[in-house]
C-alpha positions as CSV (number, residue, x, y, z in Angstrom):
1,X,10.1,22.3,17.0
2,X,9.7,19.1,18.6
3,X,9.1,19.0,22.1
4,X,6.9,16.5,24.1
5,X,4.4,18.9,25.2
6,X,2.8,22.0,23.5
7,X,0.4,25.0,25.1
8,X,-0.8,26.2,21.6
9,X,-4.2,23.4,22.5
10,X,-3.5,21.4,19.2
11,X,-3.1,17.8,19.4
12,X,1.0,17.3,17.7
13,X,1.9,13.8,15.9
14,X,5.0,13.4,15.1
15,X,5.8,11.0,11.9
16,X,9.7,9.8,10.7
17,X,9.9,10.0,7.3
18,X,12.4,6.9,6.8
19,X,14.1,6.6,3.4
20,X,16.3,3.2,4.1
21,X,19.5,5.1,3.9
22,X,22.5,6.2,6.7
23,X,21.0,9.2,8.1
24,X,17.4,8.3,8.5
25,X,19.0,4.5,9.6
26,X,20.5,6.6,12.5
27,X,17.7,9.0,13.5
28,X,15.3,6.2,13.6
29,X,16.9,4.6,16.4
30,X,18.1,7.5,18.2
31,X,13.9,8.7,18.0
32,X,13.0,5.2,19.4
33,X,15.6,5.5,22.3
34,X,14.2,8.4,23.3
35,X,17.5,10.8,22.3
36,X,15.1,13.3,20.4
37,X,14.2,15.7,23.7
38,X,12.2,12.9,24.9
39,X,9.9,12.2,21.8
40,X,9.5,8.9,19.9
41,X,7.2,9.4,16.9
42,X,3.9,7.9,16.9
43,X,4.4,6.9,13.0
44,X,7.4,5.4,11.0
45,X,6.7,5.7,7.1
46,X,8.4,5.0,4.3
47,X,7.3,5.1,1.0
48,X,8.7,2.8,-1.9
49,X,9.4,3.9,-5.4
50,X,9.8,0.3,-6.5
51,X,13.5,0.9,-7.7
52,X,15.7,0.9,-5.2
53,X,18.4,-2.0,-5.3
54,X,17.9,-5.4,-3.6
55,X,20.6,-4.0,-0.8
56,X,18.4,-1.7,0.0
57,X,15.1,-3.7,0.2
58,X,17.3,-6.1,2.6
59,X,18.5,-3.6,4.7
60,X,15.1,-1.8,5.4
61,X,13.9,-5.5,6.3
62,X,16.7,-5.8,8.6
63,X,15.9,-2.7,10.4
64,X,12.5,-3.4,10.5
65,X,13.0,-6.2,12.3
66,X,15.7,-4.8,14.6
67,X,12.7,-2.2,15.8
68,X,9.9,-5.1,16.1
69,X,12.5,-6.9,18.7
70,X,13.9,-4.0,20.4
71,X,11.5,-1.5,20.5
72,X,8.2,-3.3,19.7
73,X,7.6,-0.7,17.0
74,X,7.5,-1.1,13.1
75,X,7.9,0.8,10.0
76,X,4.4,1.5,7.9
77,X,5.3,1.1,4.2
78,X,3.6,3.0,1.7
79,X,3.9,3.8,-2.1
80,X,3.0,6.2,-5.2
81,X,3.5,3.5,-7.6
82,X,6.2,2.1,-9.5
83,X,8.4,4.5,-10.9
84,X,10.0,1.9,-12.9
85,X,7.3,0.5,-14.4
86,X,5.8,4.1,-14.9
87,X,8.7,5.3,-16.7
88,X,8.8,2.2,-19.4
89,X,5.0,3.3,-19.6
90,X,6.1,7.0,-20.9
91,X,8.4,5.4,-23.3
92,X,6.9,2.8,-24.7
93,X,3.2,4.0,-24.8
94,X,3.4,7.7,-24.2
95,X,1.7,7.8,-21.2
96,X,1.8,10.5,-18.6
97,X,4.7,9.4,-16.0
98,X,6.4,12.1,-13.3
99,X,9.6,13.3,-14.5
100,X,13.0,12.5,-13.1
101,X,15.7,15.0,-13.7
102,X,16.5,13.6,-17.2
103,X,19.2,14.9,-18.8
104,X,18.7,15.9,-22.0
105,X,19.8,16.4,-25.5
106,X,18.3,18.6,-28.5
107,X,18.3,18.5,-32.3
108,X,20.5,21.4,-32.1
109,X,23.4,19.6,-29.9
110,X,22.2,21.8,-26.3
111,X,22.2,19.9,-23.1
112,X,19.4,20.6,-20.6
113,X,17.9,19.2,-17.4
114,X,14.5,18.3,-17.0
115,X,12.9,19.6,-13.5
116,X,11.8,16.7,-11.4
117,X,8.3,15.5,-10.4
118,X,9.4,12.0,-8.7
119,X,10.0,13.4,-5.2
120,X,6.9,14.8,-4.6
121,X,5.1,11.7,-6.2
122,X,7.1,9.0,-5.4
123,X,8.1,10.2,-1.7
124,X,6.0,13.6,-0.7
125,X,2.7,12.9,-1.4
126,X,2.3,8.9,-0.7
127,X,3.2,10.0,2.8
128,X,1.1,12.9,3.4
129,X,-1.3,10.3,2.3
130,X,-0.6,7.6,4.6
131,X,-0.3,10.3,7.8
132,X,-4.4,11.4,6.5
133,X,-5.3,7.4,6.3
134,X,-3.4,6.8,9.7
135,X,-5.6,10.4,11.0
136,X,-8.8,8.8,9.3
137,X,-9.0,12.1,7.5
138,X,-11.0,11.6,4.2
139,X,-9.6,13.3,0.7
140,X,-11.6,16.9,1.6
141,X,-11.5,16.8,5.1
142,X,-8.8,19.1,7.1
143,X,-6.4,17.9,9.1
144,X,-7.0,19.5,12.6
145,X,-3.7,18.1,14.2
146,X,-0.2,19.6,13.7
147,X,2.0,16.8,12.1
148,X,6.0,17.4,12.2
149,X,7.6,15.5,9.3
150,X,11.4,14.0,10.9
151,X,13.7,14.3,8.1
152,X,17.2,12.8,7.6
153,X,18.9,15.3,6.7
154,X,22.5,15.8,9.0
155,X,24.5,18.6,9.6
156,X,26.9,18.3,6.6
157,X,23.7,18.6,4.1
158,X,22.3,21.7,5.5
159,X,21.7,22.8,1.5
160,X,19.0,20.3,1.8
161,X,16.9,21.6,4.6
162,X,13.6,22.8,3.1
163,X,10.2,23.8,4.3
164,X,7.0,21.6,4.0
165,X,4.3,23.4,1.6
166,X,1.2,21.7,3.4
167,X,-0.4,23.7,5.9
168,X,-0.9,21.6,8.6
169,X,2.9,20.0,8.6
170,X,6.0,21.1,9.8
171,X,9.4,19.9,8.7
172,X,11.7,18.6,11.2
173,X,15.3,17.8,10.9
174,X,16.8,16.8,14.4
175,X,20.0,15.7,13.2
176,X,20.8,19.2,12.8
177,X,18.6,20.8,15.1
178,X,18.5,18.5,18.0
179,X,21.7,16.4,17.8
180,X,23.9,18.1,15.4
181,X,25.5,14.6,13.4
182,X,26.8,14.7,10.3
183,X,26.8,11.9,8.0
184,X,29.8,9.9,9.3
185,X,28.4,10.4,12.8
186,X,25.4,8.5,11.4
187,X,27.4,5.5,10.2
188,X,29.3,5.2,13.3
189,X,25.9,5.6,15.3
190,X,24.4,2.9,13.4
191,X,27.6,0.5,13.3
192,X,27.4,0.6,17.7
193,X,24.1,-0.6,17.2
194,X,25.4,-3.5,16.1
195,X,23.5,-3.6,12.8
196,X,26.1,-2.6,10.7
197,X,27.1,-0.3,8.1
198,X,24.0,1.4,6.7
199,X,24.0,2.4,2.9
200,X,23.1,5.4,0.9
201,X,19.8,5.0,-0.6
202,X,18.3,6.1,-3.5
203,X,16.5,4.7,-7.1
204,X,18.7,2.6,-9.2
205,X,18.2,5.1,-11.7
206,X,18.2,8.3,-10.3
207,X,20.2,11.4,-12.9
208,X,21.8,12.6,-9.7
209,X,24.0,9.9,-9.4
210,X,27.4,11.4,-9.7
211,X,30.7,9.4,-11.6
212,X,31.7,7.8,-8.3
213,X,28.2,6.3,-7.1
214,X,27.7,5.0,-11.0
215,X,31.0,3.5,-10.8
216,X,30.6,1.8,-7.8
217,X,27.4,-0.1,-8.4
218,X,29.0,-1.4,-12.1
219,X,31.8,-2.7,-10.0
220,X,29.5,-3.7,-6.3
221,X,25.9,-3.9,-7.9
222,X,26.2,-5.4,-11.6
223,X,22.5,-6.3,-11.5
224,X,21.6,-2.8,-10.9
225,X,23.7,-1.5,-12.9
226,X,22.4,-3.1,-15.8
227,X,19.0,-2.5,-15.5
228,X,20.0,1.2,-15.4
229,X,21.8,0.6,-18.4
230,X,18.8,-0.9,-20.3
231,X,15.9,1.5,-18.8
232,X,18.2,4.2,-20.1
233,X,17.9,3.0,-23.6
234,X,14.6,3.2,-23.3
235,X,14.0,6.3,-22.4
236,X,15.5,8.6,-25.0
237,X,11.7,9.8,-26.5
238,X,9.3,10.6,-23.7
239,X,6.4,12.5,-23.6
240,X,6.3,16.3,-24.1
241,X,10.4,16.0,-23.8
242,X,11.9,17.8,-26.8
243,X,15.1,15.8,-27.9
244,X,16.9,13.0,-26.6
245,X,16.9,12.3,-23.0
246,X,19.4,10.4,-21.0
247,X,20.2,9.0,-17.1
248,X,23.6,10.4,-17.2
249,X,24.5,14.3,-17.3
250,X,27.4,13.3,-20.4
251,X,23.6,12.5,-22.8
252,X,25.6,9.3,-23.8
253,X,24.1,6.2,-22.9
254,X,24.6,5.3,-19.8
255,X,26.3,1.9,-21.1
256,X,28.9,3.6,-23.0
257,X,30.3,6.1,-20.4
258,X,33.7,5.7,-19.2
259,X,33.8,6.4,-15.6
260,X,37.4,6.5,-15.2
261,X,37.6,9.0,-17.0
262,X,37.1,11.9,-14.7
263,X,38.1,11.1,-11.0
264,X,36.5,14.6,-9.9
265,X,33.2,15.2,-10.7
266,X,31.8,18.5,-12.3
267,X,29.1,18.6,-10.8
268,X,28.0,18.4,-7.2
269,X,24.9,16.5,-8.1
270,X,24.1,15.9,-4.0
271,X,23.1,19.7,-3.7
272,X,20.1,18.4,-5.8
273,X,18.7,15.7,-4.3
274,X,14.9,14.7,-3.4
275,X,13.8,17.2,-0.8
276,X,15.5,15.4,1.7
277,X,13.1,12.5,1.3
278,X,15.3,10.2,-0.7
279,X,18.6,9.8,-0.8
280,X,19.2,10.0,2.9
């Protein structure tokens, strides 16, 4: 729960997780004005795959700045590598990469889905990291403090709401506990601010793009689009994957899918996105 003042004797830090999208965009500056019962977090933290599209990049350097002006206050940027470059690694050298939710394909003709690592590698753990450095907790040492992790996760996304597995951190999600906004609430929050109309972030790449999101960034984001296109041709043998594997959940390559073909998708992809760490 967050609260500004505790009796169990622990010492409480409070850490935003920010991921660059609408949600955490929103909760970020409502944290900073004070809107969440009082409490600003003492950290702002968010950790870079490396693939998210040059929007995004601009857009987290626009809020950053906003903060630093307004709120002297700036976001602490952290990383688990390049998932990018770590995938092209798996494929072309067969080394050891975290999974994304690949889609795909055996000798037989069965579609499948691969569970995904990337989350807790690319978004999880880099942070949990970061809060230890910021602590100046070495790797064995055990955290005394109680930490609550602010997610981004709104009211109209409550399937997303998860607990945190370390011991000494508690999940928070204040746009559903504290302020109850859903995810147009967050835009419209955002857009009074006067910094305009946040977008949805998430890797270039990600499997859980559904029809509509691929279509739009071939139509808004070409660049992106194509690098999507050619990381997914290089991805169809990686390691300890049986059979083919694929960005999109139709195992064609991504290039050659028609995406006016189905105006409704099949599948709500959103139900299965990152832990409500990316994607917000």
């Amino acid at each position: 729960m967050i609260q500004e003042t505790y009796a169990d004797g622990k010492k409480h830090i409070h850490v935003l997780s920010y991921g660059g999208g609408t949600q955490s965009t929103a909760l970020l500056l409502m944290a900073l004005k004070g809107e969440i019962n009082g409490v600003k977090p003492d950290y702002i933290i968010f950790s870079d795959t490396g693939w998210e599209p040059k929007s995004i990049y601009a857009w987290v350097k626009k809020v950053n700045e906003y903060i630093k002006k307004t709120f002297n206050r700036e976001i602490i940027f952290t990383n688990g590598g390049n998932i990018r470059t770590d995938m092209l690694n798996a494929a072309n050298n067969q080394a050891r990469a975290a999974s994304l939710p690949y889609f795909t394909l055996s000798p037989t003709g069965e579609k499948g889905m691969v569970m995904r690592q990337c989350t807790a590698e690319y978004k999880i753990q880099p942070v949990t990291h970061k809060i230890r450095n910021l602590l100046s907790y070495g790797p064995r040492q055990k955290v005394k403090e109680v930490v609550h992790v602010w997610k981004g996760i709104s009211t109209d996304e409550i399937q997303r709401v998860k607990p945190i597995q370390t011991p000494w951190q508690e999940a928070e999600h204040p746009l559903i506990d504290v302020i109850q906004m859903n995810r147009s609430n967050c835009i419209a929050y955002v857009e009074r601010e006067g910094l305009g109309t946040p977008a949805k972030s998430s890797c270039i790449g990600c499997p859980y793009h559904d029809d509509t999101t691929w279509r739009e960034m071939k139509l808004n984001d070409p660049e992106s689009f194509a690098d999507a296109v050619a990381i997914d041709k290089k991805i169809r043998v990686m390691p300890k994957l049986k059979g083919q594997t694929f960005l999109h959940r139709s195992c064609k390559p991504l290039g050659e899918v028609n995406f006016n073909e189905d105006q409704m998708d099949i599948w709500d992809m959103f139900d299965n996105e990152c832990e409500g760490m990316c994607g917000v």
